[in-house]
Structures are given as C-alpha cells and as structure tokens.
N, C-alpha and C positions, 0 to 999 in steps of 0.2 A: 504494500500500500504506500505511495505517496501522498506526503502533504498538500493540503488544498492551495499551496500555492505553488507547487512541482520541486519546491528549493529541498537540497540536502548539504548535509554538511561533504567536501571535498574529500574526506577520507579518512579514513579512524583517528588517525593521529590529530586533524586541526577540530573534532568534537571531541578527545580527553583534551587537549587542552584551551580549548573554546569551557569546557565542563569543570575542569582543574580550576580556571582563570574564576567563573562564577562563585566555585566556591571559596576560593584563595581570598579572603580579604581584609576586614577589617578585623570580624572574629578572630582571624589567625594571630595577626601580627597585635592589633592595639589594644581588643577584648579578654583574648587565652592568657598574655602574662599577666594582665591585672588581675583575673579570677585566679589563676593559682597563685597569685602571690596573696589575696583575700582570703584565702582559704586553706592558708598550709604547705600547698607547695606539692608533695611527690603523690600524698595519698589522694588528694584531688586530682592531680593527672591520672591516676591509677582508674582510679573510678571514670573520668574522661574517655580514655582510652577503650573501658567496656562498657561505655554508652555510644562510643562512635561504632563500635561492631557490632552492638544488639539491637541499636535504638535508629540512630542516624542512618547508615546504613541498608539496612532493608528501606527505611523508607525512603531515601534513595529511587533504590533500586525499584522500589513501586513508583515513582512520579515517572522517573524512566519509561520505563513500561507504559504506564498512560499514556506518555507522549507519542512514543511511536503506535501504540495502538489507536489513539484518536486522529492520530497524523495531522493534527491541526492545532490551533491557539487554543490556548487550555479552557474557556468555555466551548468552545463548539467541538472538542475532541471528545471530552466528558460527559458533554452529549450525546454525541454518535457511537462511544463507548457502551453508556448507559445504555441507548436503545439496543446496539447490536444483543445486549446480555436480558433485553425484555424486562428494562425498566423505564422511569420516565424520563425524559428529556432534560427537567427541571435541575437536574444537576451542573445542568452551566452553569448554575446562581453561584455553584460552589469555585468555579472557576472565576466567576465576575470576582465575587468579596476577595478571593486569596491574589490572583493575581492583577486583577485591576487594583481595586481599593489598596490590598496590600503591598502589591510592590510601590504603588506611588507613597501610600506612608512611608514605607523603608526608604526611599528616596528621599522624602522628606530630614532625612538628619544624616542618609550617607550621604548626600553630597554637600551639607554644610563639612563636614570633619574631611571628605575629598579636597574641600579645598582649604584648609588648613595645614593637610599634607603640602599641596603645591607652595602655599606660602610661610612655611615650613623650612623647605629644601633651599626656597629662595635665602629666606636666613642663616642657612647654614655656609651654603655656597660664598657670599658676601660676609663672612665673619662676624654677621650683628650675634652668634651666639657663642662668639670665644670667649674664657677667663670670667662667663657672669655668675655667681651665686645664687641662690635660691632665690631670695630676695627681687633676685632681678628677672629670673627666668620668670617665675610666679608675675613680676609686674610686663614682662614682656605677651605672656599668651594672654594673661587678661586684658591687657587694650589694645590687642589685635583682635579679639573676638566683642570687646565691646564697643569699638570705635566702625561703626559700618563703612566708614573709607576705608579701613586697611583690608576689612575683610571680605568686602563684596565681589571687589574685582577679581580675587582668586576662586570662590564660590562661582560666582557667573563663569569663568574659565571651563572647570570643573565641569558643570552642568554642559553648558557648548559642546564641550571634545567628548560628552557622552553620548549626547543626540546628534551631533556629527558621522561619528562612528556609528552609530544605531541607523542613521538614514542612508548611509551608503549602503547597507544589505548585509546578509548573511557572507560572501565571497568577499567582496571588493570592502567590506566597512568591519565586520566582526573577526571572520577570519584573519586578515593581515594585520588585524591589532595583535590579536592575541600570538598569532607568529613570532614576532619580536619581543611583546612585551611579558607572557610566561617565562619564553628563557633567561630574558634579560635580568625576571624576577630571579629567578634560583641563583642564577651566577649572583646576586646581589647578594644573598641572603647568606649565598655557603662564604661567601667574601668578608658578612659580618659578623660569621661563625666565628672562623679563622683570628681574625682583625680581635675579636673578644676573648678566642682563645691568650691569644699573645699578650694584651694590655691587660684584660682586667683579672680576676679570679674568676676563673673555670671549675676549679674545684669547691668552690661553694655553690656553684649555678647547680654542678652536675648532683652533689648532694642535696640539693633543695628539690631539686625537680622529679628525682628518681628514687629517692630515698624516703620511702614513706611512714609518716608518722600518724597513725588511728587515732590518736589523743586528740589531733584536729582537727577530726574529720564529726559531724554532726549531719542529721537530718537536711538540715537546709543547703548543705556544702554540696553533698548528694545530688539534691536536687537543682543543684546551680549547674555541677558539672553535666544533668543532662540536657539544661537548656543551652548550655557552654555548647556544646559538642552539637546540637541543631541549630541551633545558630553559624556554628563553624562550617557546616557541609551546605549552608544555604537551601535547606529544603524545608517547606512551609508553606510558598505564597510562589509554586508553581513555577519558579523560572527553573530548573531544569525541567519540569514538566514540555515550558518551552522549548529548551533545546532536545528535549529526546524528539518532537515532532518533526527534529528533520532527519534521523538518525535511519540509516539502508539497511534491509534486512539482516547485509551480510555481518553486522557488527553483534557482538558477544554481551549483551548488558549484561550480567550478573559479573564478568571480568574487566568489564569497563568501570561501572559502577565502584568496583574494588579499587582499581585502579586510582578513581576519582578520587574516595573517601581515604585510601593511602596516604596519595599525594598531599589532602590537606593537613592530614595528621601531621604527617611529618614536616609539613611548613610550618605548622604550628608548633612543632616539638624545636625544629629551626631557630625559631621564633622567641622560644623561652631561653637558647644558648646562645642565643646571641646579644639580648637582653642582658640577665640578669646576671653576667658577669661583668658588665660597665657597672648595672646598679647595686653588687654587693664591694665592688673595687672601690668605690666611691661613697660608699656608707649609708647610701641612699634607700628607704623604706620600697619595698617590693613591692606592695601594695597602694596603685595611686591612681586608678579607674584611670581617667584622660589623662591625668599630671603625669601622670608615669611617662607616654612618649612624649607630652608636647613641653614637660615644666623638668621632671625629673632627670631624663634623658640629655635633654640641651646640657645641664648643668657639666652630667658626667664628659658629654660631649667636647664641651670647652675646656676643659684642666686637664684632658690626654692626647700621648704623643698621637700624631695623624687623627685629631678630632672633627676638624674642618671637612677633612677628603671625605671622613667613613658617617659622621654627621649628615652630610648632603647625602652619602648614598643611601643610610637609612629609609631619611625620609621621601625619596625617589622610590626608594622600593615599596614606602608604604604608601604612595601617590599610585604606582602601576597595581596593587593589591585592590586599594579604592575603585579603581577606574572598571578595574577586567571587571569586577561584581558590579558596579551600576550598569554597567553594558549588560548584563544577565537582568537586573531587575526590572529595564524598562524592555525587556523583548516581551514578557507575556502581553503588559497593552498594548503594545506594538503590533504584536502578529494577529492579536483581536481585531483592533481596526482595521487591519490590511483584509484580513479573511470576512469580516462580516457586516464592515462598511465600503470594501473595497475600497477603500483608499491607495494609493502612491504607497509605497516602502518611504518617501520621503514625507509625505505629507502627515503620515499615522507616526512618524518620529518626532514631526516636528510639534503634533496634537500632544501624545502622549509627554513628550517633553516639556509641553509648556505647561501642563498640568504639574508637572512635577518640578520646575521649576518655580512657580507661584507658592506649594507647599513648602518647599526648601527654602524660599525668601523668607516665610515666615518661620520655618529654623533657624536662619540665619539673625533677623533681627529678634528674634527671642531672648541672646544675651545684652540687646544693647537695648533700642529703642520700645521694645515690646516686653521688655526683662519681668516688667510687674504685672503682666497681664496675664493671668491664668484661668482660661479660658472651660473651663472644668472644676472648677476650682469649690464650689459649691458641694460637690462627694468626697467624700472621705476617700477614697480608694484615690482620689487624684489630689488633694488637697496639692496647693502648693506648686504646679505642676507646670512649666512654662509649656508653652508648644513642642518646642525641641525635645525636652522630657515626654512629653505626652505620646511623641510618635515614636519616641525609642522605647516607650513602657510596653506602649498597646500593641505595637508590630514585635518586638521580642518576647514581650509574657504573653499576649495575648493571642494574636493572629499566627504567629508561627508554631504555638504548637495546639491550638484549634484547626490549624491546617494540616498539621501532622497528622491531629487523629481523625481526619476528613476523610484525609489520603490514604489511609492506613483500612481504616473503614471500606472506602471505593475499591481499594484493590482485591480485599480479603473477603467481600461478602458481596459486593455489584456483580464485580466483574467476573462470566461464569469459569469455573476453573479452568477449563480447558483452552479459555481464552491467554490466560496468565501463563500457564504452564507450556502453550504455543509460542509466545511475546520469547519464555524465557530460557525454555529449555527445548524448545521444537517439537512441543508437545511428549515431551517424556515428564515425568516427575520422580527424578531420584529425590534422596533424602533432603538433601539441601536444600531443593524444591518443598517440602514438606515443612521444611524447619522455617523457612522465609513464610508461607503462608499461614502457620502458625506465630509467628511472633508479630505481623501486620492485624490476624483476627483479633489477639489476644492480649500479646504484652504492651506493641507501642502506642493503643487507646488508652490503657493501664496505665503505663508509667505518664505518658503526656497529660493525662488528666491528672496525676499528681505534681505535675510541673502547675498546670493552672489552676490547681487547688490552693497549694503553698502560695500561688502570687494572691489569688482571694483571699484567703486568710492572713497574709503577710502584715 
C-alpha cells in the first residue's frame, strides 16, 4: 500500500535517521540529564532504560505500524485502519487531538528553547560566555529570555528553518536535512564525550550514572523515568505515526523501531557523559531543569581549557537535536492538510507553521511581556502556570501519554490481529509477536495511566 500522496521515504537508511532525528532531541540532551541528576542518578537511569524496552518501545513500534498501515496522515490513516478492522471511522478525532492539537502545543515551547539553542551557540562562539560566574551566567539567560529583542529574533529563526525545511517535502526539505544534520549530531556528541572525558571528571559522571543507588529511588522517581523515557522516543502525539506512513513494505519495523529507540538511548546515555563530567569538575549541582545547559553549563564552559570551541559545539549540537524533532512534530498537521484539504506541500507548511508559530510567540513572550499572565490560573492543577509552562505541563503529562494509551489501545484491540501481525511479522506470530501484543493490551495502558495518575494527584 502506498501513501495517499505516493511519497516514501528514499531508503531504509534516510527513514532511521529521518526516525533517529524525531526522536533525538530535547529529551535527550536538555530533559534526561536534568531528570537523572533530580533523581539520583544510576538507579533512575536503570529504571529509564526498562521503560525504554517495555514501555517506549513497543509503542513505538505500534505508531509505526499505524502509519504504514493507514498509509496516510494520522487522522485519515486511523480511519481507514479502523474501518479496514470493522470499526468506526471516528477514530480520526484521535488523530486530530494527538497530532494536530498536540504536536502544535509541543511546538508551542520547543521552538521557544530551539531558539535559545541558536542564541546560545551565538554566545558561545563570540566569547560573551568566557570566565562568567554564576552570578552572571544566571543574569545573562535571564535577560535574554526576558528582554523580547534579544530573544525573538532567534525564536523567529528557529521556527523559519523549521517550516522551511517542512515545505520543501519529504526528499528535497526533510531528507537532506536530516542527511547532514544526524551525522553531524553524533560526531558532535562523541567529540563532547571525549573533550569531557579529558577536562573534566569522568569518573564521577560514570559513577553517578551507572552506579545505582535504591535509597533514591521513590514512587514518583519511577514514575518520572517513565515519562522521561516517552518523552525521549517522541511517541504520543503521532509524529512517527507520520513518518511510518511513508515507510515501503520492504522495510523491517520491529528492527527499525529497535534500531530507533537504541539510537536515542544511547544519545541520551551520550548525553549524561558528556555532561556531567564538566558539571561534577566544576562543582556544579547536577540537578538544574533548564539552568543546567543554559546557566550551569556556560559557567563550566568559560573557566576550561578549549571552553569556547567545545561550548559553541554543544550548543550547535543541541540546536541540530531541536530542529531534526520540530521537523517531526509539524509533519502530522502537515500531511493532514496536504491529504485532506489538498493543499500545496508548501502551503499546508506554511498553515500548519503559522499556527505554531502564533503558539510559540506566546511561549516566547510568557517570560517577559506576558510573565504575569496565567491564563489557567483559576484550577488548582494549573495554578501559577505561564503559557510556556502550561504547554510543557499538558503536552508532556498530559497528551503524550493519553496518547500513548490511545495508541497502545488502537493497536492491541482495533486493529484485527492479523492485520498487526501482517504490518509486522508477514503475518506469522512468533513469540515476540505475542509478547508486543500483550504488553500494548495490557501493560503500557497500565503503567501510562499511572504516569497520569501521579500528575492528577501531584
């Protein structure tokens, strides 16, 4: 079956790392070392790690599966999915909220922090972040983010080179980005393995990280590391849903999907060594949600040899991390419009974009001109809540793993088995097949309803 609009991706390798690139992003690099350094450190990753193969993973490997078997933009796929298995139609709606609505929230605050990567690297490259102390690092990200001249111009960038990239198409716009910019990422990344092994202490990262300690680990740490770990694989709100719908029979999901959710792992694992031996060399607290790269990081950045060079590559790396996932998150409304208003490839980018750029301004100005507005503010569950919080609360506690147990749900009981088991194993059902189908029925509605339990009661 081909896509309702004939496109596929060019060949195994530019859909893993078109697939790699969606999920490689912010989770990896700016989210995973803050949550394990919140949380203890080895035994949170431990736990991480068996929630990326029991939990992340299969559903994965389910969004997957929808996508090539709906062969379309993920409401009209889950449609023709649904009917093909003699249910109703109505399951687009679950496509509209998770990839419509949803990816435009997520867009809503990844492309504000997208472009404070960019003007980030700028800082680093031009030495405004050598030899500053805390004092100053702290006074430097907070009036960049609360002065809307320093920080619009990079945010508007940001958003541009995303719907840029998005409107030139599947071949000539998405592929060719992600060609250059996946590799470009790992050579970055192993560069500031190395570069961390040398300067800072390696030997406290690598204890911290791998060496687990049960005394810190609690209920709610648990529970973090399995939102950590869906959040990291970007599955929830249907963008790989999207990219499996251009995905040619001859391709292997259940070793692609492996492959994907490897590769982020181990960016992420990347991610913590390359880190957290500038931040224990430097004395600096592990745990610093955003301060950690934009406040904490500089500090270390500026008082070590080759701080400038490996500084700037950082945050380039965490600029191309940014960019490859918002290029994932605006494809589901993207390939909606194209497929069901018929629109232009350009024109459904440049819709779908300015929708998400209008939400992201109001990200944007949330720290500064809009700071005391809370918009929500009347429920206890949001008290308090700028916009920019509000879209990072309700798109990561909320929507991403309501979408999880949607998707978990649609694969495990819509869709008739024989449909899944053709998608994925060519209609055979060895074990492995058996073990995925029960853990989509069973465990990841389970454990994801206890992720959005714990944020309801939180």
């Amino acid at each position: 079956m081909t896509t309702a609009s004939g496109l596929q991706w060019s060949s195994r390798l530019t859909f893993i790392l078109a697939a790699v690139g969606c999920a490689v992003g912010l989770g990896n690099i700016w989210l995973f070392p803050y949550m394990a350094g919140a949380n203890g450190g080895g035994a949170f990753v431990l736990i991480y790690l068996a929630a990326i193969v029991g939990l992340a993973l299969p559903v994965l490997l389910a969004e997957l599966m929808l996508g090539r078997r709906g062969a379309a933009a993920p409401p009209d796929g889950l449609a023709a999915v649904a009917r093909e298995s003699g249910h109703s139609e109505n399951w687009r709606w679950m496509g509209i909220l998770l990839g419509g609505l949803g990816a435009l929230l997520a867009l809503g605050f990844y492309c504000v922090v997208g472009g404070w990567t960019l003007a980030y690297a700028f800082k680093a490259v031009s030495g405004q972040l050598q030899e500053i102390d805390a004092a100053q690092s702290t006074q430097i990200f907070a009036e960049m983010i609360g002065t809307p001249g320093q920080v619009l111009p990079w945010f508007v960038t940001f958003v541009v080179l995303t719907v840029y990239i998005s409107s030139r198409g599947l071949h000539a716009g998405i592929e060719k980005a992600v060609k250059f910019m996946m590799p470009t990422l790992f050579i970055m990344l192993l560069a500031m393995v190395v570069y961390a092994a040398v300067v800072g202490d390696f030997a406290a990262a690598i204890r911290f990280l791998f060496e687990p300690d049960f005394s810190k680990l609690d209920s709610k740490a648990v529970l973090a590391a399995f939102g950590t770990a869906f959040f990291s694989v970007s599955v929830g709100i249907t963008n790989m849903m999207a990219y499996g719908s251009y995905i040619g029979r001859e391709t292997n999901l259940p070793r692609s999907a492996a492959i994907v959710a490897g590769a982020d792992t181990f960016v992420a694992m990347l991610a913590g060594l390359a880190i957290f031996p500038i931040v224990f060399m430097s004395g600096l607290e592990p745990a610093g949600e955003g301060g950690l790269a934009f406040i904490s990081l500089p500090i270390a950045f500026g008082q070590i040899p080759g701080g400038m060079v490996f500084g700037t590559v950082f945050f380039v790396l965490l600029f191309f991390a940014a960019l490859t996932s918002s290029i994932g998150m605006l494809e589901p409304p993207v390939s909606w419009l194209r497929d069901s208003m018929r629109l232009s490839r350009r024109s459904a980018a440049l819709t779908a974009g300015s929708a998400a750029f209008v939400l992201s301004l109001l990200g944007a100005l949330s720290f500064n001109v809009l700071a005391d507005f809370h918009p929500l503010g009347n429920l206890a569950l949001f008290e308090g809540k700028t916009i920019f919080e509000l879209f990072v609360y309700i798109v990561t506690q909320v929507i991403m793993p309501l979408g999880g147990i949607l998707v978990a749900i649609f694969a495990g009981w819509i869709v008739k088995r024989q449909f899944s088991a053709d998608e994925l194993y060519a209609g055979d059902e060895p074990l492995i097949y058996k073990g995925w189908l029960f853990i989509v029925r069973f465990v990841a509605p389970v454990l994801l309803a206890l992720v959005l339990w714990d944020v309801a009661t939180a």
